[in-house]
N, C-alpha and C positions, 0 to 999 in steps of 0.2 A: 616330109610335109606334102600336101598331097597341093597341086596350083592354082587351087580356090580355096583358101583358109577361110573355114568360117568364122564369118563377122563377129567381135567379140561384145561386151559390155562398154561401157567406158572404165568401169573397174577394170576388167582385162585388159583392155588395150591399155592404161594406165601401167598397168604392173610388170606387161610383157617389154614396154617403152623403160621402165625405169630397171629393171634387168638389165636392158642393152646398155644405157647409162651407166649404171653399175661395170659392166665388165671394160668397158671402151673407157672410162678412169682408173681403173683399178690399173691399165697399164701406162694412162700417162701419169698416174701415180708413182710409179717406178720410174718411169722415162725423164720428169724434169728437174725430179732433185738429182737422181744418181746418170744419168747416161752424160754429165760432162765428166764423173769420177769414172766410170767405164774409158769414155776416151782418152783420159791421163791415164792410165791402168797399160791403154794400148799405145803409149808414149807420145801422146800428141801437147804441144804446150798452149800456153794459154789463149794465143794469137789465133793455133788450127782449132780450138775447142772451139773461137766463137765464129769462124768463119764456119766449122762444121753445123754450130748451130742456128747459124743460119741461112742453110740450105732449104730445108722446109719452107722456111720464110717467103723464098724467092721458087722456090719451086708451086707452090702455092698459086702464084700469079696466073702461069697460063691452066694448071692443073682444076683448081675451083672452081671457076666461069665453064671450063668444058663440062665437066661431070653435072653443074647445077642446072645448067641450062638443058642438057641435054635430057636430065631427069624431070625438069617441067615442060618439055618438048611432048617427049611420051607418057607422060603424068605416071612414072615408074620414080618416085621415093622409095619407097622399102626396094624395090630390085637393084638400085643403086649402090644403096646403103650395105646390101649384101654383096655384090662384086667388088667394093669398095675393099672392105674388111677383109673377104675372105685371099685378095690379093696384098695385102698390107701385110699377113701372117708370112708370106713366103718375101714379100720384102726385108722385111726387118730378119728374119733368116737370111737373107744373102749378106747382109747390116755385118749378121754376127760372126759370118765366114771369112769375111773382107778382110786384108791384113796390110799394114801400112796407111798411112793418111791418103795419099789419093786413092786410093781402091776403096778405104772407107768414107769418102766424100762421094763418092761415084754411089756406091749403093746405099747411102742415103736418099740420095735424090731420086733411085728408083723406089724406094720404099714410100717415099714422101709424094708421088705421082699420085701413091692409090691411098694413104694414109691421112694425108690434108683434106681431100673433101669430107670426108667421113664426118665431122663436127658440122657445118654449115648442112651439110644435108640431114643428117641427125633434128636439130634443130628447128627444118624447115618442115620434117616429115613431123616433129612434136606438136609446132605450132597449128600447123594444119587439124592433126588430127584430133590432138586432145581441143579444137576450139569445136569439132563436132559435137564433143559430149559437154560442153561448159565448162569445160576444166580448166584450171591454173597450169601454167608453166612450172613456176617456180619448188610447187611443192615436190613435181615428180625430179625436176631436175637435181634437189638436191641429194639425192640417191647416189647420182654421180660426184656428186662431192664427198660423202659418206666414203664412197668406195676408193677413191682419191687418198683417203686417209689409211684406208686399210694398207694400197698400193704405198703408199711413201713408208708407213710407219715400216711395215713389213718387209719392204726392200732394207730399210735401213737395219732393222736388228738381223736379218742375213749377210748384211755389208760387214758384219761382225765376226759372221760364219762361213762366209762362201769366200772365195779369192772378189776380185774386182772385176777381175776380167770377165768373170760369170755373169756380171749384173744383166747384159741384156738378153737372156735368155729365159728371163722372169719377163721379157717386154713379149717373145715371142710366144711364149706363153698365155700369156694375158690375153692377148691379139684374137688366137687361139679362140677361147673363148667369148671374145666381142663377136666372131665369126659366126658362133654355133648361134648366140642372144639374135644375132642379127637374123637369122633364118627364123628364128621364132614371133617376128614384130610382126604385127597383125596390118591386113590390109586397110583401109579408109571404108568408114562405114556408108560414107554418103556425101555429096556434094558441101565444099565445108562452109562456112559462116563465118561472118565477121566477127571479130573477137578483140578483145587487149589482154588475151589469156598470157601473155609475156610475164605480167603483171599481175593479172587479175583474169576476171570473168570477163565475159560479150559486153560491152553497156549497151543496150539497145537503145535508149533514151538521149543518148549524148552525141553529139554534134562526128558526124564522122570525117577525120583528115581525108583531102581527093588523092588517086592512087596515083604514085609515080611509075604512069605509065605510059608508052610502051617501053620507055627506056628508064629502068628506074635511078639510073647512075647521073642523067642529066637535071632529076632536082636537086635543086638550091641546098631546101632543108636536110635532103639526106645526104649528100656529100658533105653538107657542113658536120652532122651528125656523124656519120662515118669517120671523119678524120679526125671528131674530138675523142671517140671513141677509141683509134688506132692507136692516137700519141697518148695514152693512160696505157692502155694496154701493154704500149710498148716500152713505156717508164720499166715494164718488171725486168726488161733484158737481164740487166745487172746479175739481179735478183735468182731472176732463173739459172741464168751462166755461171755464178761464181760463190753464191751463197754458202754450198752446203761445200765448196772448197777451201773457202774462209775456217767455216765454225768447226770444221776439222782440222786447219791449221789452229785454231785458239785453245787445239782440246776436247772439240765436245767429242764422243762415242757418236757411233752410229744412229744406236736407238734415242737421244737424245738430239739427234739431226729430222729424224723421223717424225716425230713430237714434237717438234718445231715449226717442221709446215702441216704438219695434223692440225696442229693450233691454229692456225693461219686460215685453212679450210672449216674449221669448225665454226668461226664466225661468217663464213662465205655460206654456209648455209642456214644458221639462224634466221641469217635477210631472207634466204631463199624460203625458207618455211614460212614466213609473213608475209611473205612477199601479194599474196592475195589478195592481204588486208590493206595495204598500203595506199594513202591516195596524195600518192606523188607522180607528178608525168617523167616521162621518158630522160627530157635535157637535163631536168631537176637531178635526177639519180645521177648520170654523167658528171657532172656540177661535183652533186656530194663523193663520188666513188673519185674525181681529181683532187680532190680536197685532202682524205683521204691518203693519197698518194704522195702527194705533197711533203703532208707532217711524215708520213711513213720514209720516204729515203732521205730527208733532209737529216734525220736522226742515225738512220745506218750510216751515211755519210760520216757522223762521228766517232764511229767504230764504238759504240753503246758497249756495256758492260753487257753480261750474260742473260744477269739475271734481269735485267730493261727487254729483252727478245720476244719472250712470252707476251706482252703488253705491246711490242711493235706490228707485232706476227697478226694479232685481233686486228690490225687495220688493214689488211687483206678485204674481210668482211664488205671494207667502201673502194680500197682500191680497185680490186677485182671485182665482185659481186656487186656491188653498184652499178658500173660501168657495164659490165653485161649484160645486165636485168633493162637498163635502160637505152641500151644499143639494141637488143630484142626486142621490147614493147614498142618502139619509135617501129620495126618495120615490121611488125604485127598490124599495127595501125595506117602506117604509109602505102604498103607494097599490096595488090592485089593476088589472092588466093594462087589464081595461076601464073603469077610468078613468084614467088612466096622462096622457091630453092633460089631462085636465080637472085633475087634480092638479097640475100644469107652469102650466097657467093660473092655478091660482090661487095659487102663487109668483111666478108673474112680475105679476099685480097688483099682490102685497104689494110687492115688489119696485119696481113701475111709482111706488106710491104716495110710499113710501118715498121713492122718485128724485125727484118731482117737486116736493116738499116741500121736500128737500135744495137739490134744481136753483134754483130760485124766491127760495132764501134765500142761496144762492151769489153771486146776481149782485148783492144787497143787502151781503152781508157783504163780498166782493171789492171791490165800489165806496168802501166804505167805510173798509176796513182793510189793504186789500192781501193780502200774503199770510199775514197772519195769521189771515185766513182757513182756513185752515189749520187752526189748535188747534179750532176749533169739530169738524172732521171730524173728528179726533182723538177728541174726547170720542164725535162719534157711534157710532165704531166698539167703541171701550169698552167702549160700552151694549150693543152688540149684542154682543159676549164674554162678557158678564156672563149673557144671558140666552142663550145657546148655554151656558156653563155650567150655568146651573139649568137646563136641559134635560135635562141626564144623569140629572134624578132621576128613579129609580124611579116616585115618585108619577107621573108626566110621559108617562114613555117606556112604563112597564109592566117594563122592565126595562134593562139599563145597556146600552149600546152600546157598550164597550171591549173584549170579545173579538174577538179577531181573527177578520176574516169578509173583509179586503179579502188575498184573494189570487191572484197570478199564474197562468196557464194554465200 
């Protein structure tokens, strides 16, 4: 690529964006159902799986802030986004060399240095860019959900085929290829505009929230935001750590593990395809995406029958995808243009922290109780509803977030 790309379309930049999405899921596609059965594969039990998994978590903290900030520093998103990746492919390769549980916890965490900002900045470079051309978030994003499905189902019918131990080699792979999408995302066409593209399109008309700044971490409403957001998020520890180890002790096949969170994702992106049309504010979605989470592990807590799975899996759609859609639009609308990465950063901290916390207590709680394991996430997400609720106050936000402002092109 020559280092003036010429400026695309909004269609192009669209397409070149939802590519990268595309390939940068397709390998955590693989990575969060199957990389706890790769670490049992390499004899770690249940206690090192979830400390292993949550290295990231905690590596995340000082890793995100430097790469976000430093990316709105020299207003280099896409240069990031590419050093990011193209070092994450030779991580996760040192990942799959590593032998023994401390040597594979050591090179996680180098891997996870260059791997963790990759989403936050992702994200920050979408928001920005596609609000140049009026574009929705959500519709590009669900691409990455798309290929999330391709990445899980398809690891899973080779988890049939390939030894275990091979599984992360489909992650360096993947990476691989996020590298090369990464080199192809198109620079910023022009100074960007405000927008609630999270959700929807610019409203120009509609009342705009004051920007949390210079420090965005010190408002009210967005740490309150941020941490309803974190403790949903991090309800899925369980879920993420132990799921697809469960439904293969109960029996199921690979390909039918696979199919399981395809399912799961496929209602995560329904929302995301509406998501333009939608005119619900920011808290509201957080709200319904805890709710969501809620009914959803209070049920696996019961160790549900098989065929009830299919029907738990759709609530994804609010646990997940709700809670996203609506932690994104809050700092679409909150956080100013040129800090836009460093705002993203410092969600996905909250978020990182949140996770690793969850993560670390998952592999304690699961060892111990099974899947009642389960009710613990349950209350977590609760919590985080409750405080996405007292977020809508006045005192909080400055003013209520339930006029409609999330609407369609």
């Amino acid at each position: 690529m020559s280092s003036n790309p010429q400026i695309p379309t909004g269609t192009a930049f669209a397409r070149r964006l939802a590519v990268f999405y595309a390939a940068l899921f397709v390998a955590l596609g693989v990575q969060l159902p199957f990389l706890p059965v790769w670490l049992a594969a390499k004899g770690l039990d249940a206690g090192a799986i979830g400390v292993v998994l949550a290295i990231p978590m905690l590596v995340r903290v000082p890793a995100i802030p430097l790469a976000t900030r430093q990316a709105d520093r020299h207003d280099a998103l896409r240069g990031a986004i590419i050093i990011a990746a193209a070092a994450a492919v030779l991580g996760y390769g040192v990942v799959g060399l590593a032998q023994g549980a401390a040597a594979i916890m050591a090179a996680f965490a180098f891997a996870s240095a260059f791997y963790t900002p990759i989403m936050p900045l992702a994200d920050a470079y979408a928001v920005r860019g596609l609000g140049q051309f009026r574009r929705a978030y959500g519709p590009v994003r669900l691409w990455g959900s798309l290929a999330f499905i391709a990445g899980s189902f398809g690891a899973g019918i080779l988890l049939d085929l390939i030894p275990a131990g091979d599984l992360i080699w489909l992650i360096v792979v993947a990476l691989a290829v996020t590298a090369a999408a990464a080199g192809a995302l198109a620079p910023f066409a022009a100074a960007p505009v405000a927008s609630d593209l999270a959700e929807g399109t610019a409203d120009r008309a509609g009342p705009a929230v004051p920007a949390v700044a210079p420090d965005v971490w010190r408002g009210r409403a967005f740490l309150a935001v941020a941490i309803a957001a974190s403790l949903i998020q991090a309800s899925h520890a369980v879920y993420y750590g132990f799921s697809t180890l469960e439904w293969r002790a109960a029996g199921l096949d690979g390909a039918a593990i696979g199919a399981l969170w395809a399912l799961g994702v496929v209602a995560e992106i329904a929302l995301f395809a509406v998501s333009g049309r939608l005119r619900v504010g920011p808290t509201a979605l957080i709200m319904i995406g805890a709710t969501g989470a809620v009914i959803r592990w209070s049920a696996m807590a019961l160790a549900p029958p098989a065929a009830l799975l299919p029907i738990l899996q759709c609530l994804h759609g609010l646990s997940f995808g709700a809670t996203h859609l609506g932690a994104i639009g809050f700092i679409a609308r909150a956080a100013p243009a040129a800090l836009g990465a460093t705002a993203q950063g410092y969600l996905a901290v909250a978020q990182g922290v949140a996770m690793a916390v969850a993560m670390g207590v998952s592999g304690l709680l699961y060892a111990r109780w099974g899947s009642l394991a389960y009710a613990a996430m349950a209350s977590v997400a609760a919590a985080g509803g409750l405080l996405a609720f007292a977020a809508r106050s006045p005192r909080l936000i400055g003013r209520s977030d339930t006029s409609p402002r999330v609407r369609g092109r």
